[in-house]
C-alpha positions, 0 to 999 in steps of 0.5 A: 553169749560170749565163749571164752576158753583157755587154750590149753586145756586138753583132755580130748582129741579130733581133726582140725585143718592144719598145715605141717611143717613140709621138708619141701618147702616150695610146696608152701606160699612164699610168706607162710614159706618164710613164716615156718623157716624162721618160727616153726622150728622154735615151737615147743609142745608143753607137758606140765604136771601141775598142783593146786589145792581143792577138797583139802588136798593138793591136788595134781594134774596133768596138762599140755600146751604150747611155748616158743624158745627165744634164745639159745641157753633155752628160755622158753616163753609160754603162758602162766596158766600153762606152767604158772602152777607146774611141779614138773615140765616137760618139753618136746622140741620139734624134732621131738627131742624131749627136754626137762625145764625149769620154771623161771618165774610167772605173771598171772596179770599179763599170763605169761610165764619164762622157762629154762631147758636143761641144755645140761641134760641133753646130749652132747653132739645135739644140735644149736637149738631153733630160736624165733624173734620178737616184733614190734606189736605196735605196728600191726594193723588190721587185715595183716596175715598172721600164723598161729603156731603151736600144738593143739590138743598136745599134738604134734607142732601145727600152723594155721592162717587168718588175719589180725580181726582187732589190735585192742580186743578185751573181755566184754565182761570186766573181771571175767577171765582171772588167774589166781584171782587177779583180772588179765584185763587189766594190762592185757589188750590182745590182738584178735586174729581168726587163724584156728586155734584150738586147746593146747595153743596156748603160750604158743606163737602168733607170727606175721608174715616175716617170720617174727612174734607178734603175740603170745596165743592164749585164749579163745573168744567165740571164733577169735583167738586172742594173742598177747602182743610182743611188746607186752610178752617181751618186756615181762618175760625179760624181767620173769627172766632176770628176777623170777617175778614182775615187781609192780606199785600199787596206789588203791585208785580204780578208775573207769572210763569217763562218763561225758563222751565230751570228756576228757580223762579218766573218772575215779570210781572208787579208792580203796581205804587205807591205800596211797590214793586215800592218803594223797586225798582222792575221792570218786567222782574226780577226774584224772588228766595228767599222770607223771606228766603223761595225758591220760585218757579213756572213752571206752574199756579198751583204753584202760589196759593202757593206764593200768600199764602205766600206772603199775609200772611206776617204782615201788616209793615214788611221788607221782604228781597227777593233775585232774578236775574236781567238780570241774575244777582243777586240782592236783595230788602228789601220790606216793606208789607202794608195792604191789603184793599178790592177789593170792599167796600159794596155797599149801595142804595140811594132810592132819587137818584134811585143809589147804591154806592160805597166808593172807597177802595186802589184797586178799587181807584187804578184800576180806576186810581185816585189819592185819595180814595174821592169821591162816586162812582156808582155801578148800576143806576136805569132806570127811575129814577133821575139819570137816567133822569138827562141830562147827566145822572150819569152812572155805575162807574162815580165818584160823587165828590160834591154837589151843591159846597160842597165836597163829600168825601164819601158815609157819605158825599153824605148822610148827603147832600142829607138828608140836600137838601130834609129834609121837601120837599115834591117834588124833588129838582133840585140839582147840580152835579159834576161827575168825568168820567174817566178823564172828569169834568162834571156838571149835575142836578139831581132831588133828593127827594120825587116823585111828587104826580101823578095828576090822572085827575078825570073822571067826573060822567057817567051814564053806564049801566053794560054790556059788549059787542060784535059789529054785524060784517057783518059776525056775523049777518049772522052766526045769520040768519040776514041781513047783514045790521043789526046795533047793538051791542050783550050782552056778560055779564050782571055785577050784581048789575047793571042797566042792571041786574035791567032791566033784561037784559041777555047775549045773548040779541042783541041791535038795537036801543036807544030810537029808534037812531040806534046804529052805529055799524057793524065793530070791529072798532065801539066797542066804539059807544054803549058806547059812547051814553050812555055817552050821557045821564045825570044820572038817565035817563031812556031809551029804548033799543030796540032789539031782544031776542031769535028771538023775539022783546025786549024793556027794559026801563032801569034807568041810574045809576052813573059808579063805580070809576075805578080802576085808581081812586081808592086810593091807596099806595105805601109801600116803605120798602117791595116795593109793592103797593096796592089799594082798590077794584074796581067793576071789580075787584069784578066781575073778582075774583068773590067777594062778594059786601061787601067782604074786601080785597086789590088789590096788583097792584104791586110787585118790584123785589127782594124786601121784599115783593117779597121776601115773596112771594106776586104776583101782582093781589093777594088780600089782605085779612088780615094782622096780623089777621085784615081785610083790605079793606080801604088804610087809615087802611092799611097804619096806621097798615103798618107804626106802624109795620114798626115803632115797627119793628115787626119781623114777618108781615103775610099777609093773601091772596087769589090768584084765589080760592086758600088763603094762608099765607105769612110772612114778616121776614124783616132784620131791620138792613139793611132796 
């Protein structure tokens, strides 16, 4: 069984043999010596904060891997499904400076990515920054010495030994490891080392003994790491560098490995329809020998990164003449290539249809099967929410293609319509929608639009006492040296502040009666009856509970006060850009945290997953103390501070909580251009 795994995932920690960087270098041998002194110092532990859609929603998530600066105005070199997907980068030199950075653009084909360093925002007297150098990968050979360096499992900077194992290692399972669904075997054929690597190497360096890169760590293959070669990981940085993205043609041949180990070429398997390979008249079964004046060649798997590089690295428009056999027969083709489009376009939310969507690009139009690239496509739904409970409800990949009659073209046009059906509503509105499933034409109504207000019916004013309490069960009272008929009920807690603890009543007290009306209660079941006739009476009534202290009588007359508004009746709001919400302190909640009468705070009720404020840190049931330095103890305050930050788009929001007996400072960094 084959164990693939992306070196930068990291939620957990543990021991690993490493070998830190040591100020005495004569204590390293020679080659790892030079190895660290030219490369160590150029590593760079990753912190990203990224975004992806799932159940609806944009959902984030915090991760760390590794890079290594190649040049001096701070351009960072990592892997894409490091950073690919960051709203928010951060860097921690190896003296451990940390610096911001700016995604310069990411190739999920070859899974790397180019990021820029704030040099502006470090400090003026800082030092030159450490740089490494590429090699040349087309000259390692197996048995070479290598240093794989970077921060495993979002530790401090670390070096480990091993050797090159194999220069054209590749997934044994074609289409295997993806990355916003396009194949990174397609192009890459990496170079397996055994020097350890763990989760949080990627976009690391893999380094020979002079000190020069000759891969870019980015995954784990059993007990192989897999680097991408230099060669490879200089040429598409530089152009992630210039241009932000990596332009590629595009001709709809899929090709495989020839059949007859006799055979020379490459065997077309398929051709999409519609593509330039169609046009130009090819036909599985054909066998391709000369591309661009260039013989091509594949016996096994491994030689087909090396065509797929060639072949979408030609420009976008041009003729490519190709010479092969055709039942073997010689025949040539003239193809012209035609730009290569993303597997998938980025996916965004629609938080009044609880959906994330998806323009359609060539591919993913072509993979579903349709004609043109209009309409939206759904990425994920979100359980309970609009489209989920519309009937039918919209699923995964079903295809929005208008709006109450109007045309949806695309996600701007899906947008527009949505802001016109519900710009001034204040409760959702019932909007008709045409879906494309495969090939079925479905109607469907979804309410789209603010939630309605819960109607939380109010509990009319009850008289209560303040006690909690246990029932006499048969078995209780005899443990107590009582009959076993006794009725009542036993004081578990007195709450302070409370008619009970007026009248003095304490734990330990057991109930018979209420004015002399026994109370009901023998079984676990009656633990509703001494409640019950409490409710009974109007407020400020006074009345006489009778029972039994220490094996004397008791009689206590006792003032009925007003019952504290629950929790469920307690104001409370829900902060939609960080996704959690809050509300006021209840007298449980007082009593339960051990909180003073007056003591401010706000009850954190809940947290969304992979949100702002998750994120950050903040769990439900932590008390919110201060935010930005001031009490919060009201909603009405809190939700005027939260909208004027959120409207000033203030960079940082700290929040100051107390969770159990411990207080600690959380800080919201939100990515304002993606919020």
């Amino acid at each position: 069984m084959n164990f693939i795994y992306l070196c930068s995932a990291l939620f957990f920690f543990f021991s690993l043999p490493e070998i830190i960087y040591a100020k005495e270098k004569k204590t390293l041998p020679l080659p790892l010596a030079q190895a660290v002194e030219e490369v160590y110092p150029a590593i760079v532990r990753i912190e990203v904060v990224s975004e992806q859609g799932s159940s609806g929603r944009m959902m984030k998530s915090r991760a760390t891997g590794s890079g290594v600066i190649v040049s001096a105005d701070g351009r960072v070199v990592t892997n894409h499904h490091v950073a690919g997907k960051a709203t928010r980068i951060t860097c921690r030199l190896h003296d451990g400076e940390e610096v911001m950075a700016d995604l310069l653009g990411a190739d999920p084909m070859t899974d790397l990515a180019v990021l820029k360093l704030r040099m502006e925002d470090r400090p003026k007297k800082s030092k030159p920054l450490n740089t490494a150098t590429f090699g040349d990968s087309d000259q390692v050979e197996i048995g070479d010495v290598c240093f794989a360096m970077g921060s495993p499992a979002g530790l401090s900077q670390s070096v480990t030994r091993g050797i090159i194992s194999n220069i054209a290692l590749i997934s044994p399972n074609s289409g295997s490891f993806r990355l916003d669904g396009e194949n990174v075997g397609e192009l890459v054929r990496w170079l397996g080392h055994d020097a350890i690597i763990f989760p949080g190497n990627s976009g690391g360096p893999l380094v020979d003994e002079k000190g020069f890169i000759i891969g870019i760590n980015e995954v784990g293959i059993g007990s192989l790491g897999g680097a991408i070669p230099s060669n490879l990981a200089r040429s598409v940085s530089k152009e992630l560098a210039e241009n932000g993205f990596i332009s590629r043609c595009w001709t709809g041949l899929e090709c495989q490995p020839v059949l007859d180990p006799n055979q020379d070429g490459l065997l077309v398997a398929g051709i999409i329809e519609g593509s330039p390979a169609d046009d130009a008249g090819f036909k599985p079964g054909d066998i391709i020998k000369m591309y661009d004046g260039k013989k091509v060649s594949a016996r096994i798997a491994e030689d087909l990164p090396i065509f797929n590089q060639l072949s979408y690295g030609m420009k976008v428009g041009k003729k490519v003449k190709i010479n092969g056999l055709r039942n073997s027969k010689k025949i040539s083709w003239v193809l012209t290539t035609a730009k290569r489009e993303s597997a998938f376009a980025k996916e965004k939310e629609l938080k009044s249809w609880g959906i994330t969507i998806r323009d359609f690009t060539l591919m993913s139009s072509l993979e579903a099967r349709r004609s043109t690239k209009e309409g939206a496509q759904i990425h994920s739904v979100g359980r309970g929410g609009p489209s989920n409970s519309a009937k039918p409800s919209l699923l995964r990949g079903d295809v929005i293609t208008e709006i109450n009659g109007e045309a949806v073209r695309g996600i701007k046009d899906l947008v527009r319509l949505s802001k016109k059906i519900t710009e001034g509503k204040k409760e959702p509105v019932s909007t008709l929608v045409t879906f494309e499933r495969d090939m079925a034409k479905l109607l469907t109504v979804v309410k789209i639009g603010p939630e309605a207000e819960e109607n939380r019916p109010v509990q009319a004013w009850k008289p209560w006492l303040g006690v909690s309490t246990q029932v006499l069960t048969r078995e209780l009272s005899e443990a107590l040296k009582m009959p076993k008929t006794t009725r009542g009920v036993r004081i578990a807690q007195v709450y302070p502040r409370t008619p009970a603890q007026k009248a003095g009543m304490l734990a330990g007290d057991l109930l018979f009666r209420i004015d002399g009306q026994i109370i009901q209660a023998y079984r676990t079941e009656d633990a509703e009856v001494f409640g019950n006739m409490i409710k009974e009476y109007k407020l400020g009534s006074l009345a006489l509970f009778s029972g039994m202290r220490e094996g004397k009588k008791l009689d206590l007359n006792v003032t009925l006060e007003k019952r504290p508004d629950p929790s469920n009746e307690l104001p409370d709001y829900e902060e939609e850009t960080f996704e959690f919400t809050v509300r006021e302190l209840s007298f449980g909640d007082r009593v339960s945290k051990r909180l003073k009468e007056k003591e401010p705070g706000l009850v954190v009720e809940n947290v969304e997953p992979a949100g702002w404020a998750s994120l950050a840190g903040l769990r439900q049931g932590d008390l919110v103390l201060k935010i930005n330095g001031e009490n919060m103890s009201e909603i009405e305050l809190f939700e005027k501070k939260m909208d004027q930050w959120i409207k000033e788009k203030e960079k940082r929001i700290i929040f100051f909580v107390k969770r159990g007996i411990h207080t600690l400072f959380l800080e919201l960094e939100p990515d304002w251009d993606n919020t």
